[in-house]
C-alpha positions in Angstrom: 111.5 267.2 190.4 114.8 266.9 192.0 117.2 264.5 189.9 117.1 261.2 191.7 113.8 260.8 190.9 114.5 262.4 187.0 117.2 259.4 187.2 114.9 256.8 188.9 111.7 257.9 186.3 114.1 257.5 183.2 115.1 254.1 184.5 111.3 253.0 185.1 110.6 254.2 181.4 113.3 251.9 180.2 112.2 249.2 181.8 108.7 249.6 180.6 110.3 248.8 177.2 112.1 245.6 178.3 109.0 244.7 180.4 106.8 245.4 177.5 109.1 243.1 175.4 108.5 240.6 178.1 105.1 240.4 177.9 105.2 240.0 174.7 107.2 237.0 174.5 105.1 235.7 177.1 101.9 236.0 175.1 103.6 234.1 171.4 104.6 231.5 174.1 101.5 230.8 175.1 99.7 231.0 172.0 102.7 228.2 170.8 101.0 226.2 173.7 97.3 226.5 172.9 98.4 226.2 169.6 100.0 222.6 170.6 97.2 221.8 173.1 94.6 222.4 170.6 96.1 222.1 167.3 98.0 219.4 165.9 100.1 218.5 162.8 101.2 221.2 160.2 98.7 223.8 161.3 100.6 223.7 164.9 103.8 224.1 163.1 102.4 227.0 161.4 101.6 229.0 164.9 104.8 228.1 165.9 106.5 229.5 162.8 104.6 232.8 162.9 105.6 233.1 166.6 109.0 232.8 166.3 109.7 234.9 163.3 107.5 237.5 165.8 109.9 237.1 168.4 112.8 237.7 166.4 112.5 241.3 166.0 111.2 241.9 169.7 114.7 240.3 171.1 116.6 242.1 168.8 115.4 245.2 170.4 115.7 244.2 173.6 119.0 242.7 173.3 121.0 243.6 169.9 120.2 247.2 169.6 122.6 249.3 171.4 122.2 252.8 171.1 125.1 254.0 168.7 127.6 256.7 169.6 126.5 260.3 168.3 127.8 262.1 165.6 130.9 264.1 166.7 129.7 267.7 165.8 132.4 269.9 163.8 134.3 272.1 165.4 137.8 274.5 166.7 138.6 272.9 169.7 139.4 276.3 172.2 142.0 275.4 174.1 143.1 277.4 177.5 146.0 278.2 176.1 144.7 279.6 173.2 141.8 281.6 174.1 142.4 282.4 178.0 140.0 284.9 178.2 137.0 282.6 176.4 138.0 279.6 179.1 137.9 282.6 182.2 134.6 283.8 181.0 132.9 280.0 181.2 135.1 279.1 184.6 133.5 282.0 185.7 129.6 281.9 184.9 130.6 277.9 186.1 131.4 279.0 189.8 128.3 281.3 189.8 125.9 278.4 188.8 128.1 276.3 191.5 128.7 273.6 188.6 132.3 272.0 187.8 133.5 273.7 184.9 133.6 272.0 181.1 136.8 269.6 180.3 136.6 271.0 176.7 135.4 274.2 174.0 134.3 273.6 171.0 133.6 276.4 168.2 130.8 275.5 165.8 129.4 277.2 162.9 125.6 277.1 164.4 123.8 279.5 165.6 123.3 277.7 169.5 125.8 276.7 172.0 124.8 273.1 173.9 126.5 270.7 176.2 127.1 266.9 176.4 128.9 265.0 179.4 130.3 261.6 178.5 128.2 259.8 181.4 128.9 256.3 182.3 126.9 253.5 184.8 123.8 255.3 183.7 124.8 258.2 184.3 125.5 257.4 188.3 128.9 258.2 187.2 130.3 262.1 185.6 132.6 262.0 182.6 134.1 264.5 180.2 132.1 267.4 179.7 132.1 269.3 176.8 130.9 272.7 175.9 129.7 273.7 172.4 129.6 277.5 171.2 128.4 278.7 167.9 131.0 281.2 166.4 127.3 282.8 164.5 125.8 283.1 167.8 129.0 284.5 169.3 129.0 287.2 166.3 125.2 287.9 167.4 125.8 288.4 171.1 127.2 291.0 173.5 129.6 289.7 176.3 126.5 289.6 179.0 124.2 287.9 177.0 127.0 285.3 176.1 127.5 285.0 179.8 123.5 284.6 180.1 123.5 281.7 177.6 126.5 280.1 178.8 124.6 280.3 182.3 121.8 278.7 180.8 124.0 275.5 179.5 125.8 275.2 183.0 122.4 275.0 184.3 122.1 271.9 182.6 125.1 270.9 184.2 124.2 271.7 187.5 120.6 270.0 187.8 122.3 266.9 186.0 120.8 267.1 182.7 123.7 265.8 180.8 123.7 262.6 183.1 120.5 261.8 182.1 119.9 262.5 178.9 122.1 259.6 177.3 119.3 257.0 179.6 116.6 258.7 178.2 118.5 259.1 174.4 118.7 255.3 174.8 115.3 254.6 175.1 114.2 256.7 172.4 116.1 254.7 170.4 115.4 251.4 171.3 111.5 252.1 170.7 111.9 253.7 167.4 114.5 251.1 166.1 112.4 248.0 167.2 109.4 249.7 165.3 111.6 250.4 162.3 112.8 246.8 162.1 109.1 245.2 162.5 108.0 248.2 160.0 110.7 246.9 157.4 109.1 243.0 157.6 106.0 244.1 156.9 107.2 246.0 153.7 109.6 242.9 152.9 106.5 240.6 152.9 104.5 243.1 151.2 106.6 243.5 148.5 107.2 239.5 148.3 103.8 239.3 147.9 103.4 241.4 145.2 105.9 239.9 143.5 104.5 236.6 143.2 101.0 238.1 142.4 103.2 240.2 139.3 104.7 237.1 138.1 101.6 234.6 138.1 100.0 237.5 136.9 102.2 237.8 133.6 101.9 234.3 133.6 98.5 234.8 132.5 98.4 237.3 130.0 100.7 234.9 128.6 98.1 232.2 128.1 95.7 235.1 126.7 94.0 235.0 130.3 92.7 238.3 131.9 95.2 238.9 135.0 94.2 239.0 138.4 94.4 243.0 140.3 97.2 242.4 142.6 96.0 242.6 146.2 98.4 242.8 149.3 95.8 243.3 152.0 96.8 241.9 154.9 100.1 241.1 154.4 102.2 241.6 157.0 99.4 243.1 159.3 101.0 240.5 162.1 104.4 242.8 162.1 101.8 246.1 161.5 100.4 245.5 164.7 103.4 244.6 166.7 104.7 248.0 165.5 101.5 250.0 166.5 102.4 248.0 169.7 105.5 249.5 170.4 104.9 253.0 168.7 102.4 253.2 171.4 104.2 253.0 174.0 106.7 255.4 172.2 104.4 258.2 171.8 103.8 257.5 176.0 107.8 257.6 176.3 108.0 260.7 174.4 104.9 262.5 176.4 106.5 261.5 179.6 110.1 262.7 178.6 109.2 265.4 176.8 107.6 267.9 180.0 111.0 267.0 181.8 112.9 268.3 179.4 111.1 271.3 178.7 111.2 271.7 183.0 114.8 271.4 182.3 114.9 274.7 180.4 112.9 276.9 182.7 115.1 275.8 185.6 118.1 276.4 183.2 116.7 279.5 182.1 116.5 280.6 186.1 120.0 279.8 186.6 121.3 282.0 183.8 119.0 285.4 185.4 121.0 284.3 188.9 124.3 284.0 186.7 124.0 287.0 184.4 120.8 288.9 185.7 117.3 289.3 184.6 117.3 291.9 181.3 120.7 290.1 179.5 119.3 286.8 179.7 115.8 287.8 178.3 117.5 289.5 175.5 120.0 287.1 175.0 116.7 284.8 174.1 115.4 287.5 171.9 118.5 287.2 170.1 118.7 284.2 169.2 115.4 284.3 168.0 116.8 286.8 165.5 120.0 285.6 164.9 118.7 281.9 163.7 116.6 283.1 160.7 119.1 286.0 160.0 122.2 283.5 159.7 120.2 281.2 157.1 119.3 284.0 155.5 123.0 284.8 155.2 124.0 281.4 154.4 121.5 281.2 151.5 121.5 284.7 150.3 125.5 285.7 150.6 127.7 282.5 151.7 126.6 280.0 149.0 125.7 282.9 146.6 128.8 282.0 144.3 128.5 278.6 144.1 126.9 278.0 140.8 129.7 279.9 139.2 132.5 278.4 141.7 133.2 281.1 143.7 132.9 281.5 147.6 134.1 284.7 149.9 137.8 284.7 151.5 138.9 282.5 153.9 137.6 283.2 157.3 134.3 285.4 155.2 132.3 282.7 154.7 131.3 282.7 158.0 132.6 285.8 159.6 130.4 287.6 156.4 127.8 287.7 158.8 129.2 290.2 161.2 128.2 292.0 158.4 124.9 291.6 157.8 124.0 292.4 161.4 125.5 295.8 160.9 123.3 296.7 158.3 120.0 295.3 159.4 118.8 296.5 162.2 115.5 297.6 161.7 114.6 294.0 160.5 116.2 292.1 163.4 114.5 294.2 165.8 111.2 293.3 164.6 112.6 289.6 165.1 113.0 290.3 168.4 109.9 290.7 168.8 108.2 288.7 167.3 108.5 285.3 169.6 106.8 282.0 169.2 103.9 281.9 171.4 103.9 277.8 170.6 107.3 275.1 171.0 109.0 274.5 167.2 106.9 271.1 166.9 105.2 269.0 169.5 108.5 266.9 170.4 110.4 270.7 170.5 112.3 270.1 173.8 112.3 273.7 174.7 109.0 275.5 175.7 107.5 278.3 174.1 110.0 281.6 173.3 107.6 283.7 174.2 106.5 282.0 177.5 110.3 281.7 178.5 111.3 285.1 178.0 107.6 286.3 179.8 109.0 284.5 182.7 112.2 285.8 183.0 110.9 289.4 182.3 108.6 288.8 185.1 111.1 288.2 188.0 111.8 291.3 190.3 114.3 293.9 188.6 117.7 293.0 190.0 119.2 295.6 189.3 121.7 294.5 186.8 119.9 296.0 184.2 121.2 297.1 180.5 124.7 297.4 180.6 127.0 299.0 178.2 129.1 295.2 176.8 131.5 294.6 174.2 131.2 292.2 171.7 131.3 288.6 172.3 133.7 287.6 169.7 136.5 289.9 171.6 136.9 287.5 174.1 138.3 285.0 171.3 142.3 285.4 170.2 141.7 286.0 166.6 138.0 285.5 165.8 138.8 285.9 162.3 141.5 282.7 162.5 138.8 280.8 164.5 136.0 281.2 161.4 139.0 280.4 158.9 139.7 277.6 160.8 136.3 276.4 160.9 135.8 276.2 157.2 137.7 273.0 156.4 136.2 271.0 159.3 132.7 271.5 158.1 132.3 272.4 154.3 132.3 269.8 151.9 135.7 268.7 149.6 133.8 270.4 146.8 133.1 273.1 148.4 136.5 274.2 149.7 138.0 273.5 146.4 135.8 276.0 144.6 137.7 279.8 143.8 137.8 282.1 146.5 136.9 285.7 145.9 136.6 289.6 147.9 132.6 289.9 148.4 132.2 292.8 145.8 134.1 290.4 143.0 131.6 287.3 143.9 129.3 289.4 143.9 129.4 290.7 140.8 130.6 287.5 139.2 127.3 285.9 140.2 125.2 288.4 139.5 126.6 288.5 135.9 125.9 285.3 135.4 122.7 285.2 136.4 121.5 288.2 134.2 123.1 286.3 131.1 121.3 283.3 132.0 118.1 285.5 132.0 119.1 287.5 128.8 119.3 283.7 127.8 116.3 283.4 128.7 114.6 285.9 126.1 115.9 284.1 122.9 113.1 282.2 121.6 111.0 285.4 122.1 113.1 287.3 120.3 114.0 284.9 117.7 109.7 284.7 117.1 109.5 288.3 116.4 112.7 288.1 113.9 115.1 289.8 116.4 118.5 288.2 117.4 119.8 287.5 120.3 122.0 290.5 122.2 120.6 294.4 122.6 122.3 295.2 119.2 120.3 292.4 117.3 116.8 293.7 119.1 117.7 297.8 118.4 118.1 297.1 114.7 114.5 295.0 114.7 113.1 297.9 116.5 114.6 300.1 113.9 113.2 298.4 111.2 109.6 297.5 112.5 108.7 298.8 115.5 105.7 296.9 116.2 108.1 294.3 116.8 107.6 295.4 120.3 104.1 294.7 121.1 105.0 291.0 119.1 107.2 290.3 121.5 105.7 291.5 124.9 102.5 289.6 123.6 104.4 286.8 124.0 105.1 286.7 127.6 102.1 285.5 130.0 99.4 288.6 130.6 96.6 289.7 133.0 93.2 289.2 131.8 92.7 293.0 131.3 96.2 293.2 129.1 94.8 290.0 126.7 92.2 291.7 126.7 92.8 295.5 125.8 93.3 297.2 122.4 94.6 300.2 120.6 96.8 302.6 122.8 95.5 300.5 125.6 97.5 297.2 124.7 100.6 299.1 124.0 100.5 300.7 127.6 100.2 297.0 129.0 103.0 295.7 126.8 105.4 298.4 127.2 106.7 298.0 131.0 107.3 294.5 129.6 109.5 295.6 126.8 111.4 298.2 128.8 112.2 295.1 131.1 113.4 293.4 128.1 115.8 296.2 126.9 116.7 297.0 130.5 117.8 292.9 131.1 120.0 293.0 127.6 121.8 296.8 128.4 123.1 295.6 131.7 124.8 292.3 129.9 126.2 294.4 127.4 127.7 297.0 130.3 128.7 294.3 132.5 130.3 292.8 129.1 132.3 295.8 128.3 132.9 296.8 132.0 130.7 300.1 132.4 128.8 298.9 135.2 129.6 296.7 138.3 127.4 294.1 140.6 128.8 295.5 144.2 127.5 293.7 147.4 124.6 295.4 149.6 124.4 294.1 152.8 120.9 295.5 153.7 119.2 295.5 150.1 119.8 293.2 147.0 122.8 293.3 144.9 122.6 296.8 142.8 124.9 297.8 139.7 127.6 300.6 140.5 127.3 302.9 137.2 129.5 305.7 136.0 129.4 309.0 138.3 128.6 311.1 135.3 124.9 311.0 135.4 125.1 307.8 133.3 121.9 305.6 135.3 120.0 308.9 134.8 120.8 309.1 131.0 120.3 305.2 131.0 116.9 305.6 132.3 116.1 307.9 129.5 117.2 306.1 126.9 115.3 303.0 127.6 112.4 305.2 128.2 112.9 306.6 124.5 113.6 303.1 122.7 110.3 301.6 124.4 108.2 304.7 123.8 106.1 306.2 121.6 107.7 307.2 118.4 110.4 304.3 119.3 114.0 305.8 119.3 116.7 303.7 119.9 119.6 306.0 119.0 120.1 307.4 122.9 120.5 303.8 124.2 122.9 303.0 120.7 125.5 305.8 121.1 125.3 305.4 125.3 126.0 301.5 125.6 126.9 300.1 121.8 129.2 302.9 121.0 133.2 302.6 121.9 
């Protein structure tokens, strides 16, 4: 569908809403005149009431509810003069798409890049355009694919997307803010009426009278179905929008394989399918790790941290690859199917621009490492920025040292049960003087059915793992306490303690083995961790 008739559809769809608020208004008018030609006295005055307060939201949407500016998004402006070779690359994959170029850059910290255009006259008229680029993508992506996805957003350009989509964002709005406001009646005469069914109601039980079951039904079923009206025709906006925009994509997607060839733009998709799970992941995992002890990485690590994790994980984001969404993210996703896009592209004729040796996306920025450090303070919270900063193996172990006193923590009304108190020393000497004390304790912790219910040497072989935990959980606080061992960051496995080169974890693991088996010796685990 070529865009004048995109444009002239999205207009048509508009109208529908101020037609349908037409109607409308048409038919509360002429129930006010049956109402006056049939009815007369208060009962006319009543229809008339009911009609108006109807109307009231329906011009308000038609008339009052412009369709607010969006949210600026965050971001390092790029600016020519600052990153030449950035502003080269996108002039560039412009003139091969045969679209004008962006007015501005703007680095972001998701993993996507996206474009707007300030359009004006309903769209009829271009305005500033303006490119977004996820730093995280950029740290995902080779040069080509970069070129491929930047291809893909120029498309949008180039068929007129951006001209269109502020029309189309307007309607959206109007629909689901005049069902909102009709929505918010009906709960404001709901809950009216509930109050005054409360109050008489405590009214009675005053006089010793049983009180009446409050009952709301049918309040505010006149703005109910004046909603369902308009959410109607909503859900026939949204069908009606929603295949153009996924048509949007594939043509977007063919002008990238034109742009940057066939094979980098089908595994620039399979990247980001990769690179959007494996940057929460970051985020949740590494990033924020530190925040519940106020710590966060260096400047500029917070987000350039990730560079990291995509060094050590390949074998995990190459299954990621792979595996792509054979259905859209939800039913209003405006992108098709991964998998049906990148089955498409793979499916063109070989071009003969296939795999080629690229370097990294993030060299054609100055200083990548200034840009994620100067990203930080335009998108992380006061609190956040304000919190200590720390190299990743000192957060790390910070954290993590936290965390295993918390859990040590954890163990005290356990221990405290069986006569034992808190700390590693405090359990060693209950062992030393009872040790049953064990089998007290692990019984105490939640067990299998075939634990609860074994006996004898049986029981104890259930209930020892659990004390070994236990021992293991309080020797690390200790070490960490007195500086033996060390938290150190692993960025393709959990966090693991760095011990002593001396064959101390070996030794370690005996120990507990001894003070958790049978006949229960704790001295090993004494002279190796309790003695200076």
């Amino acid at each position: 569908m070529g865009a004048s008739l995109r444009a002239l559809r999205a207009l048509v769809l508009l109208a529908g809403f101020y037609l349908l608020g037409a109607i409308l208004l048409s038919l509360l008018g002429l129930l006010d005149w049956a109402a006056f030609s049939v009815l007369h006295g208060p009962a006319a005055g009543k229809v008339l009431v009911v009609s108006a307060v109807l109307a009231v939201p329906i011009v308000r949407g038609m008339f009052m509810l412009g369709a607010p500016d969006p949210e600026p998004t965050p971001g390092v402006p790029a600016t020519e003069a600052g990153e030449p070779a950035l502003w080269q690359a996108v002039r560039e994959v412009a003139a091969q798409v045969g679209t004008r170029a962006p007015d501005e850059i703007l680095l972001t910290d998701e993993v996507n890049a996206a474009v707007s255009e300030d359009a004006r006259l309903l769209g009829l008229r271009s305005g500033t355009r303006r490119l977004l680029i996820g730093l995280p993508l950029m740290a995902g992506l080779d040069e080509m694919q970069l070129r491929a996805v930047l291809a893909h957003e120029m498309g949008h350009y180039a068929n007129l997307d951006t001209r269109l989509t502020p029309l189309i964002r307007r309607g959206h709005i109007q629909l689901s803010r005049t069902v909102a406001h009709f929505n918010e009646r009906a709960d404001k005469k709901v809950a009216k009426e509930r109050a005054r069914q409360e109050k008489q109601a405590e009214k009675r039980i005053a006089q010793g009278k049983k009180a009446k079951e409050v009952d709301t039904a049918g309040q505010g079923i006149s703005y109910r179905a004046m909603a369902r009206v308009y959410a109607l025709y909503g859900a026939f906006y949204q069908r009606a929008t929603l295949a153009g925009f996924r048509r949007q994509e594939l043509a977007a997607d063919l002008a990238a394989v034109r742009a940057a060839g066939r094979d980098a733009t089908a595994s620039a998709l399979r990247e980001l399918n990769a690179l959007d799970p494996a940057h929460g992941f970051y985020l949740g995992s590494y990033a924020t790790l530190g925040v519940r002890v106020g710590v966060l990485p260096r400047p500029g690590q917070f987000f350039g941290g990730f560079r990291h994790l995509l060094e050590a994980r390949h074998a995990e984001l190459d299954e990621l690859r792979t595996e792509l969404s054979t259905e859209p993210a939800s039913p209003y996703d405006s992108h098709p199917a991964l998998a049906d896009r990148v089955a498409r592209i793979e499916a063109l004729p070989d071009d003969g621009r296939g795999s080629r040796d690229s370097r990294p996306s993030l060299d054609l920025l100055a200083d990548a490492d200034a840009a994620m450090a100067a990203l930080e303070p335009l998108v992380l919270s006061p609190e956040a920025l304000a919190l200590e900063r720390a190299d990743w193996d000192d957060l790390v172990h910070a954290t993590m040292s936290h965390h295993t006193v918390q859990d040590a923590q954890g163990l005290g009304e356990e221990l405290e049960a069986v006569g034992a108190g808190p700390g590693l020393a405090a359990l060693l000497d209950a062992l030393d003087a009872d040790p049953d004390v064990r089998w007290r304790f692990a019984a105490r912790f939640p067990q299998s059915d075939e634990a609860a219910a074994a006996t004898g040497r049986a029981a104890r072989e259930y209930a020892r793992p659990v004390v070994r935990r236990a021992l293991a959980l309080l020797t690390t606080v200790e070490l960490t306490a007195r500086g033996t061992v060390h938290w150190q960051v692993s960025w393709s496995d959990e966090a693991a303690l760095r011990y002593p080169a001396d064959g101390f974890e070996e030794r370690l693991a005996a120990a507990l083995d001894a003070a958790a088996g049978d006949p229960c010796d704790t001295e090993p685990l004494r002279k190796l961790v309790l003695t200076p």
